[in-house]
C-alpha positions as CSV (number, residue, x, y, z in Angstrom):
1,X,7.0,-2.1,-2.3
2,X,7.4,0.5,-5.3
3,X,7.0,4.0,-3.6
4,X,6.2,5.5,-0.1
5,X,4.8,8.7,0.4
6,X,3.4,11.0,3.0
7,X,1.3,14.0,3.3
8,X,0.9,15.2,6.7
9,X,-3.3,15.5,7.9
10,X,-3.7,17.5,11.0
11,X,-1.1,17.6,14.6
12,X,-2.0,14.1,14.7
13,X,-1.3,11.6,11.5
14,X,0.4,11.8,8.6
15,X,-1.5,10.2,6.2
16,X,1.1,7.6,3.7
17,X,0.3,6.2,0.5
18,X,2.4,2.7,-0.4
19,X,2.2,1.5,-4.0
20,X,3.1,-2.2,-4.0
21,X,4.9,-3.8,-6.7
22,X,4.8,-7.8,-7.0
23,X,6.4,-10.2,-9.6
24,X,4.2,-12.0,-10.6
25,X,6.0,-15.2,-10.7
26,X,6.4,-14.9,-6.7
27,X,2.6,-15.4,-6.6
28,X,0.2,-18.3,-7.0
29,X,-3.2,-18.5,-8.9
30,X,-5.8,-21.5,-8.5
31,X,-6.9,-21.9,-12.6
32,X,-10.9,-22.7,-12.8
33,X,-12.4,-22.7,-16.2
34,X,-10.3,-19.6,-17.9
35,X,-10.0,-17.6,-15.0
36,X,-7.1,-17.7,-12.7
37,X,-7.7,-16.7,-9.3
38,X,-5.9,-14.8,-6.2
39,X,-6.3,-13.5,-3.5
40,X,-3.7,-11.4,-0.8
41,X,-3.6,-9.3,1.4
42,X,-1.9,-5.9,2.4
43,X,-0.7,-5.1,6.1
44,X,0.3,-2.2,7.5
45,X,1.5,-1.3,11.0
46,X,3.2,1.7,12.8
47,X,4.8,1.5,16.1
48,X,5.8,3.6,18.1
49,X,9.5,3.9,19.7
50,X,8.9,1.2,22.6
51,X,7.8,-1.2,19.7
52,X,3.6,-0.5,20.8
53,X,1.5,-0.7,18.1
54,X,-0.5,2.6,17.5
55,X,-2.1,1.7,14.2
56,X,-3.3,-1.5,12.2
57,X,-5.0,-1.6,8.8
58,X,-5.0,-4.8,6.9
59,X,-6.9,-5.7,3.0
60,X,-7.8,-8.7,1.2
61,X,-7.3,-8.1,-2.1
62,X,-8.9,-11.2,-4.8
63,X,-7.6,-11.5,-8.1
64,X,-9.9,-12.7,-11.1
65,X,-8.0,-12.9,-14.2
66,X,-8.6,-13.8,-17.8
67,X,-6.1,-15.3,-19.8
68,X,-4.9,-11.7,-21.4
69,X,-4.7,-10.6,-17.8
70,X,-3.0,-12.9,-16.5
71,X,-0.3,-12.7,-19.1
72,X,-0.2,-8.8,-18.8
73,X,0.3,-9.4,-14.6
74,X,2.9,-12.0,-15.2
75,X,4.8,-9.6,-17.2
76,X,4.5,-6.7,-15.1
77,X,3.7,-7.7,-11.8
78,X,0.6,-7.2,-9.5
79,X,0.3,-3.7,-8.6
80,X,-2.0,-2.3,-5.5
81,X,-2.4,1.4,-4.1
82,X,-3.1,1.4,-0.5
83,X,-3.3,4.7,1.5
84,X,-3.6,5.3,5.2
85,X,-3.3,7.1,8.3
86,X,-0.3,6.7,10.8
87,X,-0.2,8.7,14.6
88,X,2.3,11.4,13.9
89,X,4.5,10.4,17.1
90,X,5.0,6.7,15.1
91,X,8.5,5.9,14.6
92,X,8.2,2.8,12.7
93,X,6.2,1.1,10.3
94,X,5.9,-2.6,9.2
95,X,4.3,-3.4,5.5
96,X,3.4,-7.1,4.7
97,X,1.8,-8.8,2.1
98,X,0.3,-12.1,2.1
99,X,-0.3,-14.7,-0.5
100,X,-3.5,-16.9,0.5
101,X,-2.8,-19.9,-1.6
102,X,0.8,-20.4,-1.2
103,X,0.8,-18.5,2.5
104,X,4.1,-16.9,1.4
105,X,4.2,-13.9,3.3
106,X,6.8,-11.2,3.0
107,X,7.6,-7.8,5.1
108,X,9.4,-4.7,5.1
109,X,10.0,-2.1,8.3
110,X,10.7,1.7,7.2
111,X,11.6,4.1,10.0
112,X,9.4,7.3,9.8
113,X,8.6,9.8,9.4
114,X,9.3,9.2,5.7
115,X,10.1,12.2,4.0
116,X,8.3,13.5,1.4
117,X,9.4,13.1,-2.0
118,X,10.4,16.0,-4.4
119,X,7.5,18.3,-6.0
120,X,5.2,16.7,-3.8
121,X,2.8,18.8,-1.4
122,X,3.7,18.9,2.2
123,X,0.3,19.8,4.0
124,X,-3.3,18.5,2.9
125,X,-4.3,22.1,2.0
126,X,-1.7,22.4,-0.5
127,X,-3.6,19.6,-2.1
128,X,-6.6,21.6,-2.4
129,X,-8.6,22.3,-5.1
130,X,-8.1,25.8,-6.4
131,X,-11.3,28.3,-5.3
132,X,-14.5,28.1,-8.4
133,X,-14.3,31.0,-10.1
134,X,-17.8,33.0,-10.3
135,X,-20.2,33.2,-13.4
């Protein structure tokens, strides 16, 4: 995982945004033709203090690379945005990713709520757009 952040939507979730960060040597690709091909998937659940899941979301993610792109993710990794909403009374929340050809599977718990991070908007509103001027 390369950042966690949260923006609180409503009384009742705050809504988190995860940007993933994998090296690209941890991962395996399945070479047909040019292309190289992958496919994972993202996992997120939150949990609440007694360890009952509130909230599931899960992705598959496929991967069809051309030999420049392949290069470029072996280099810098494979990176994913995934965003989401979590029950405000969650206390934990458990991030996996999955690797469908080599079924490595890796996971990461993060007590919440996360804090959010510095010059970053607290509320949905202050994300706003400002107001259209008129003509």
């Amino acid at each position: 995982m390369h950042r966690l952040s949260n923006l609180k939507v409503g009384d009742r979730n705050w809504h988190y945004a995860v940007d993933y960060a994998i090296a690209g040597s941890q991962l395996q690709f399945a070479l047909e033709g040019d292309v190289h091909h992958g496919a994972l998937d993202f996992m997120a659940s939150a949990f609440d203090d007694d360890g009952k899941a509130l909230s599931r979301i899960a992705s598959r993610t496929t991967a069809d690379l051309k030999p420049s792109s392949y290069q470029d993710m072996m280099v810098g990794g494979f990176r994913l945005h995934q965003e989401f909403d979590v029950p405000i009374n969650a206390t934990s929340l458990r991030l996996g990713v999955e690797d469908e050809l080599n079924r490595k599977l890796g996971t990461v718990v993060i007590s919440l709520p996360v804090p959010p991070a510095p010059n970053e908007p607290t509320s949905a509103k202050a994300r706003s757009l400002p107001e259209i001027e008129p003509d």
